[in-house]
ROSE-4610 file (N, C-alpha, C; in Angstrom, 1 decimal, always signed):
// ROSE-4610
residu = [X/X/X/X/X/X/X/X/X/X/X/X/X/X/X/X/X/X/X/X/X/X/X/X/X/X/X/X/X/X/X/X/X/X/X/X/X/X/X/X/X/X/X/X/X/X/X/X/X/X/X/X/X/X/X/X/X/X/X/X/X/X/X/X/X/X/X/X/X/X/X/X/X/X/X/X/X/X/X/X/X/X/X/X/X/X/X/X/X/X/X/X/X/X/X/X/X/X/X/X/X/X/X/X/X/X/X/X/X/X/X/X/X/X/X/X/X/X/X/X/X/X/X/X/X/X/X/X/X/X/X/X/X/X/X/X/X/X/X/X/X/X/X/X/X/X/X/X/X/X/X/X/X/X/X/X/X/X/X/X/X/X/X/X/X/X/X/X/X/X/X/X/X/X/X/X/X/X/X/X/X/X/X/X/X/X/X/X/X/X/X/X/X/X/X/X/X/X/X/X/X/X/X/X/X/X/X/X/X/X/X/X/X/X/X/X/X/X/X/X/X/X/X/X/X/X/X/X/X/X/X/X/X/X/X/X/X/X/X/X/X/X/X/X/X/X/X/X/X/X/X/X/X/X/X/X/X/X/X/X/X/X/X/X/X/X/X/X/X/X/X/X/X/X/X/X/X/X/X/X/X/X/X/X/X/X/X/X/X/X/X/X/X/X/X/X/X/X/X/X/X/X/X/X/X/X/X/X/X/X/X/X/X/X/X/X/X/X/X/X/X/X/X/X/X/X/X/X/X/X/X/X/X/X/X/X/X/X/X/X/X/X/X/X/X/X/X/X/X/X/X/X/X/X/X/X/X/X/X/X/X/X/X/X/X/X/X/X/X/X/X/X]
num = [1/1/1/2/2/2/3/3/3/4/4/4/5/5/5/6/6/6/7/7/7/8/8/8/9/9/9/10/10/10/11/11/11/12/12/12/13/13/13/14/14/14/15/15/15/16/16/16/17/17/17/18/18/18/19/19/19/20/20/20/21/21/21/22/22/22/23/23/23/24/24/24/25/25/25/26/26/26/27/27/27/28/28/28/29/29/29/30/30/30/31/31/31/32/32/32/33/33/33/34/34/34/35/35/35/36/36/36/37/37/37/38/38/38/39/39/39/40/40/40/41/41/41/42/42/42/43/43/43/44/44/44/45/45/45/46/46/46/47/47/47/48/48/48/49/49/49/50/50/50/51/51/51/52/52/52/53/53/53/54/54/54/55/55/55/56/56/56/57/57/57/58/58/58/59/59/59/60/60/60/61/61/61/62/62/62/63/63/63/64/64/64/65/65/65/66/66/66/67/67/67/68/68/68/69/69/69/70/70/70/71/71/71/72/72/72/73/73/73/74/74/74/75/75/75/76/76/76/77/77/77/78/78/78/79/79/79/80/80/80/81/81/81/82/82/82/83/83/83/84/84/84/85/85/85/86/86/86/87/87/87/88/88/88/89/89/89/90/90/90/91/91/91/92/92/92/93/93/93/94/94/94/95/95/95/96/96/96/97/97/97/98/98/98/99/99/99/100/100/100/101/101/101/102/102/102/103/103/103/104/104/104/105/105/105/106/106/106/107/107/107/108/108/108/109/109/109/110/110/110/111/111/111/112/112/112/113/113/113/114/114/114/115/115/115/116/116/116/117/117/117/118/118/118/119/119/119/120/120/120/121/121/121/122/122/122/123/123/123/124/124/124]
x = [+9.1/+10.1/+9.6/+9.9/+9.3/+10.6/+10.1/+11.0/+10.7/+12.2/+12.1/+12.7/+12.4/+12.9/+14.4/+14.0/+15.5/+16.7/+16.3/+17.2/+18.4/+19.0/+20.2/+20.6/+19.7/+19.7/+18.1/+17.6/+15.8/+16.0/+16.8/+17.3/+17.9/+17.9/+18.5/+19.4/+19.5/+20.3/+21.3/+22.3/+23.6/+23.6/+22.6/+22.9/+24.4/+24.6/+25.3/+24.5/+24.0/+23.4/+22.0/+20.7/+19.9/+19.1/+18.1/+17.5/+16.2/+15.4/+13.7/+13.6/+14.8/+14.5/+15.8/+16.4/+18.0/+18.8/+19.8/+20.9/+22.0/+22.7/+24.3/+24.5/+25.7/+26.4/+27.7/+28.5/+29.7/+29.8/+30.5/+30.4/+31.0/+30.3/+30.4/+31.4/+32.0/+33.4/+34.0/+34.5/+35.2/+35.9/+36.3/+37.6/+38.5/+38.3/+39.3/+38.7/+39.9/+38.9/+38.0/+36.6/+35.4/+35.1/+34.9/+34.4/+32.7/+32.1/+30.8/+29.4/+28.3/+27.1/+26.3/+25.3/+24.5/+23.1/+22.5/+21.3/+19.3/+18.7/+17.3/+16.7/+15.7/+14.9/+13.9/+13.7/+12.1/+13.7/+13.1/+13.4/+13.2/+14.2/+14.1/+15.5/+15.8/+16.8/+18.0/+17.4/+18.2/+18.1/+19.2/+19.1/+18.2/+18.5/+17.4/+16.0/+15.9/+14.1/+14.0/+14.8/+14.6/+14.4/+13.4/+12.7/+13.7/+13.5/+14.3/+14.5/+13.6/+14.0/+15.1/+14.3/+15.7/+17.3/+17.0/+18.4/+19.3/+18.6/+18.9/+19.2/+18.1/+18.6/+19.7/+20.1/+21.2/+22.2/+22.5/+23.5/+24.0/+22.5/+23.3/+23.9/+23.6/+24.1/+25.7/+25.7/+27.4/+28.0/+27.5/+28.3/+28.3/+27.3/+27.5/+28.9/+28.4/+30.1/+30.6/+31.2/+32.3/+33.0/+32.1/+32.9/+33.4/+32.6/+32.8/+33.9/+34.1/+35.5/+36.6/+36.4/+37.6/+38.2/+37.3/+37.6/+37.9/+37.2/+38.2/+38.8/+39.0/+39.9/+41.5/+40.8/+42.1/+41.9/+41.0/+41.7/+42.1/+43.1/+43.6/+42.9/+41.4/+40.9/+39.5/+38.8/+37.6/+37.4/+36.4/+35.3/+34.5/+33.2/+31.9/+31.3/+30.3/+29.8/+28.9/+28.0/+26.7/+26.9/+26.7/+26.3/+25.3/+25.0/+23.4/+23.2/+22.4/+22.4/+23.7/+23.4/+24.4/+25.1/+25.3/+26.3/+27.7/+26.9/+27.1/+28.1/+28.3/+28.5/+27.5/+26.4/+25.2/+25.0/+25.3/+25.0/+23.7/+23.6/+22.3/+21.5/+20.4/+19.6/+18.5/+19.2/+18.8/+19.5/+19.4/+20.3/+21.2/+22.4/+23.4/+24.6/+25.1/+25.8/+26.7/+28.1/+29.7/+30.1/+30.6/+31.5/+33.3/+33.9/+35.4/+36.3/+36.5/+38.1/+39.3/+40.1/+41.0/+42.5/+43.1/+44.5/+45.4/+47.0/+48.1/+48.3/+49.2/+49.5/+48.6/+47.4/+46.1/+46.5/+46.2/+47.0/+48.5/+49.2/+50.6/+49.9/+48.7/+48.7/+47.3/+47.0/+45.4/+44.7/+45.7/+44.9/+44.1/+42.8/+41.7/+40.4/+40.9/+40.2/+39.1/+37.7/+36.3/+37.0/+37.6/+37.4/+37.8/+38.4/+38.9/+37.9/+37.0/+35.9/+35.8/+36.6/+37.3/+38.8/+39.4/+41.0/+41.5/+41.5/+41.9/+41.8/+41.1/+40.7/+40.9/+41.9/+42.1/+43.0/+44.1/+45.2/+45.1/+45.0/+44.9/+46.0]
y = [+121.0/+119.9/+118.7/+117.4/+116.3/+116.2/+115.5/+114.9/+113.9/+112.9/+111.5/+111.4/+110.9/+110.8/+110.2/+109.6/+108.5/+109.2/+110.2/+111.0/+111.7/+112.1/+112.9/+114.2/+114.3/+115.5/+116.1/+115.2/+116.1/+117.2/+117.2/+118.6/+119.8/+120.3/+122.0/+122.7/+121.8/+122.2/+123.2/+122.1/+122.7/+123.6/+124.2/+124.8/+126.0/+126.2/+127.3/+128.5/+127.8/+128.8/+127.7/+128.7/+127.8/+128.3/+128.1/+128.9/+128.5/+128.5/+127.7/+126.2/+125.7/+124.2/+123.6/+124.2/+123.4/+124.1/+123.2/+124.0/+123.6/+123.7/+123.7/+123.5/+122.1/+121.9/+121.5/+121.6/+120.9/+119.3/+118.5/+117.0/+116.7/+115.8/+116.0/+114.6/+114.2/+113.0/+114.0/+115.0/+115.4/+114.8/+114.5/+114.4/+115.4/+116.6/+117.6/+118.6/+119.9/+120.7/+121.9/+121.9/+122.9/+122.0/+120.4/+119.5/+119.9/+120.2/+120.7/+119.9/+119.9/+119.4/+119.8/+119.6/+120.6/+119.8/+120.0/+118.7/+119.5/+118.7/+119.2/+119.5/+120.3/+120.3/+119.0/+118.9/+117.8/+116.1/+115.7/+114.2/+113.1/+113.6/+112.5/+111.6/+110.4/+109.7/+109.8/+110.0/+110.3/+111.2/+111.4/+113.0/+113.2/+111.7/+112.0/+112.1/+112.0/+112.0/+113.7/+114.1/+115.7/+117.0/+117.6/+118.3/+119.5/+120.1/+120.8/+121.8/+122.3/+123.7/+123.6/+122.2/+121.6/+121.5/+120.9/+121.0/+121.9/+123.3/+124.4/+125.3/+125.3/+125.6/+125.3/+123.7/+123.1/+123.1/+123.7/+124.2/+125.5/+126.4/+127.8/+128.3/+127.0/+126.6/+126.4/+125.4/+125.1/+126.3/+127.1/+128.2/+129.1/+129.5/+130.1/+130.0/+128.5/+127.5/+127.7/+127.4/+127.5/+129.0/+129.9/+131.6/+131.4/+131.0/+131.0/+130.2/+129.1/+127.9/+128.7/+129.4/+130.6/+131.0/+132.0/+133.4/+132.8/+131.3/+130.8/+129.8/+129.0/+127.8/+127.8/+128.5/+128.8/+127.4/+126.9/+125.7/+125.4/+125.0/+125.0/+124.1/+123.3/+122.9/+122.4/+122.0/+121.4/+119.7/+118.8/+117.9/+118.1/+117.7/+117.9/+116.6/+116.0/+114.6/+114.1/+113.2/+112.9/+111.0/+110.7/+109.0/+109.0/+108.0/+107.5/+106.0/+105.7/+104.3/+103.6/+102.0/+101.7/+101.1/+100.6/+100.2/+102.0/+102.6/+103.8/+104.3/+103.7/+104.4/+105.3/+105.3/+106.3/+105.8/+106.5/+105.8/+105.9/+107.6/+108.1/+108.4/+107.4/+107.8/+109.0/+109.8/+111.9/+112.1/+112.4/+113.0/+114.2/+114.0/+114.9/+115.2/+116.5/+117.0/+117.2/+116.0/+116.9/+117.9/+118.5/+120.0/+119.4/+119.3/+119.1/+119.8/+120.7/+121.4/+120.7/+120.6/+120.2/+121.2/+120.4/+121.0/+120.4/+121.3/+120.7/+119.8/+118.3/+117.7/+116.7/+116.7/+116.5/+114.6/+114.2/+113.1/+113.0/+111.9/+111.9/+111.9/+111.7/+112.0/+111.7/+113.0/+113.8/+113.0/+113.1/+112.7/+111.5/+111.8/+110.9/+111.4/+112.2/+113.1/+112.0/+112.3/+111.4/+109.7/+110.0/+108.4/+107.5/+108.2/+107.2/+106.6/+106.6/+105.8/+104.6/+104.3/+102.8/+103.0/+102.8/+103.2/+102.7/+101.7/+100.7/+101.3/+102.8/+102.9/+104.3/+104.9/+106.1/+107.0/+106.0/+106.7/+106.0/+107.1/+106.3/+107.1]
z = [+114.1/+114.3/+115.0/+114.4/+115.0/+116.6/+117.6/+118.8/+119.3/+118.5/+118.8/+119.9/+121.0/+122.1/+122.3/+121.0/+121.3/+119.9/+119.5/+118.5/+119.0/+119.3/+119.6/+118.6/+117.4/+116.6/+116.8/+117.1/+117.4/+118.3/+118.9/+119.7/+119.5/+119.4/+119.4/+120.3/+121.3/+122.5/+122.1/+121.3/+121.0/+119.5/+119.1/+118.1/+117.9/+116.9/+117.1/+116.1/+115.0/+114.4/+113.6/+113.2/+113.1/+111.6/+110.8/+109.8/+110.0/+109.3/+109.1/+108.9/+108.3/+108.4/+108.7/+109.1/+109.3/+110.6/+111.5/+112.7/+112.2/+112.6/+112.9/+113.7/+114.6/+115.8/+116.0/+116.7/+116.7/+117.1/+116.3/+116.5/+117.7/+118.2/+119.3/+119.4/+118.4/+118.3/+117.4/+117.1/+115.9/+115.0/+114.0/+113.3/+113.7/+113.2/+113.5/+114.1/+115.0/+115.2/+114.6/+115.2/+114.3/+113.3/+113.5/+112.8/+113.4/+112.1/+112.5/+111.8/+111.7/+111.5/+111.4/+110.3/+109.6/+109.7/+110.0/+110.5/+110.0/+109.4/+109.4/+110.6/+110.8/+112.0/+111.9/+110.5/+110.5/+110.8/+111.6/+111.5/+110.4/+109.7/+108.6/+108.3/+108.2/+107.9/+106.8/+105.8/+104.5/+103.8/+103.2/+102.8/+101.4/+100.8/+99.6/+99.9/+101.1/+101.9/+102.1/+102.5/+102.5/+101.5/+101.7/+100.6/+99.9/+98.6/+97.8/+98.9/+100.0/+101.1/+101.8/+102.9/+103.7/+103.3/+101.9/+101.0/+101.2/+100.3/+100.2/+101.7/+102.5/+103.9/+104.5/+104.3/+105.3/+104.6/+102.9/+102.3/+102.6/+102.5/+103.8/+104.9/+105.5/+107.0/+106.8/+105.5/+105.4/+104.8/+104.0/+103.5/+104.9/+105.6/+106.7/+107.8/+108.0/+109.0/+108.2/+107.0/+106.8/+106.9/+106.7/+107.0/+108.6/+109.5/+110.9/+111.0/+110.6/+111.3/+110.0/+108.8/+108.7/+109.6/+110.2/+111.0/+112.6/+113.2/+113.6/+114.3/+113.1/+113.3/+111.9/+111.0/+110.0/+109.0/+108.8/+108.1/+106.7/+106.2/+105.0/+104.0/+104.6/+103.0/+104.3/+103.5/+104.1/+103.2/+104.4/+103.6/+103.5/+103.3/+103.2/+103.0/+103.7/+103.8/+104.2/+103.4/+104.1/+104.0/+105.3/+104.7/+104.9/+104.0/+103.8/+103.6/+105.1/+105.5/+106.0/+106.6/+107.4/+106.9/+105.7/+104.8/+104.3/+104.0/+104.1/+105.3/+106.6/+107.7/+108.8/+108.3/+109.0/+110.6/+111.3/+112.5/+113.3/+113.2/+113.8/+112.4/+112.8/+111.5/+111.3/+111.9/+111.3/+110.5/+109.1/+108.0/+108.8/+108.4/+108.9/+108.2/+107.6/+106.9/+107.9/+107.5/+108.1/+107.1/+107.7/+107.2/+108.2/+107.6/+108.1/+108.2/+109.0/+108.5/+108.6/+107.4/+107.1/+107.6/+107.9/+108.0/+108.0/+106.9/+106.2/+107.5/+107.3/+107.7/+108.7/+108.8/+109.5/+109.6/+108.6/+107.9/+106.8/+106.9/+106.1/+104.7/+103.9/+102.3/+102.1/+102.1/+102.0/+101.0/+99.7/+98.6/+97.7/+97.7/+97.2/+98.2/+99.3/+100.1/+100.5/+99.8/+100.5/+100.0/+99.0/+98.8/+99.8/+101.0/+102.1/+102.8/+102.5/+102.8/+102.3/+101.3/+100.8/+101.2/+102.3/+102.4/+100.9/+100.5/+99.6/+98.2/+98.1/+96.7/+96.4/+98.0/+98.2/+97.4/+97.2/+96.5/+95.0/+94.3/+92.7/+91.7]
């Protein structure tokens, strides 16, 4: 694992669970609660920069969390989400997978789900 001094995911501190190329953390601004984050060990920005392993690794990680924020947070749907770049929303530029648990009434009208990343193009 690379350690950028100035990264805030180059760390492992807070893991909760980890594999060969990818951890798991809790966000540490949540949207909701067991709003979680699935992050590479190698320091890389974007997620299309990360190799077919990492991929696959930090997709186990999310199938993993999501059994865990089941058993216990209960949530009635999930998101799943990567920005990529600052137009995008990306803040910290370590590729980083949200995992969301969703819950009924979380917001007044769920639907268009990710697309609220355009409010405006949310409800169709």
């Amino acid at each position: 694992m690379s350690n950028f001094s100035d990264c805030p995911f180059c760390s492992e501190d807070d893991a909760i669970i980890k594999n060969e190329h990818a951890y798991a953390r809790f966000d540490k601004c949540p949207v909701n609660p067991g709003h979680v984050l699935v992050i590479p060990r190698r320091h890389v920005s974007s997620f299309f920069e990360t190799s077919r392993s990492e991929r696959q690794e930090m997709l186990n990680l999310v199938d993993e969390m999501k059994l865990f924020l089941d058993r216990t947070y209960s949530p009635d749907g999930y998101n799943i989400g990567v920005n990529v770049g600052e137009t995008a929303g990306q803040t910290i530029m370590h590729v980083h997978v949200h995992l969301i648990p969703r819950y009924k009434a979380d917001i007044p009208n769920p639907r268009g789900g990710v697309r609220g990343v355009i409010p405006a193009k949310q409800s169709y």
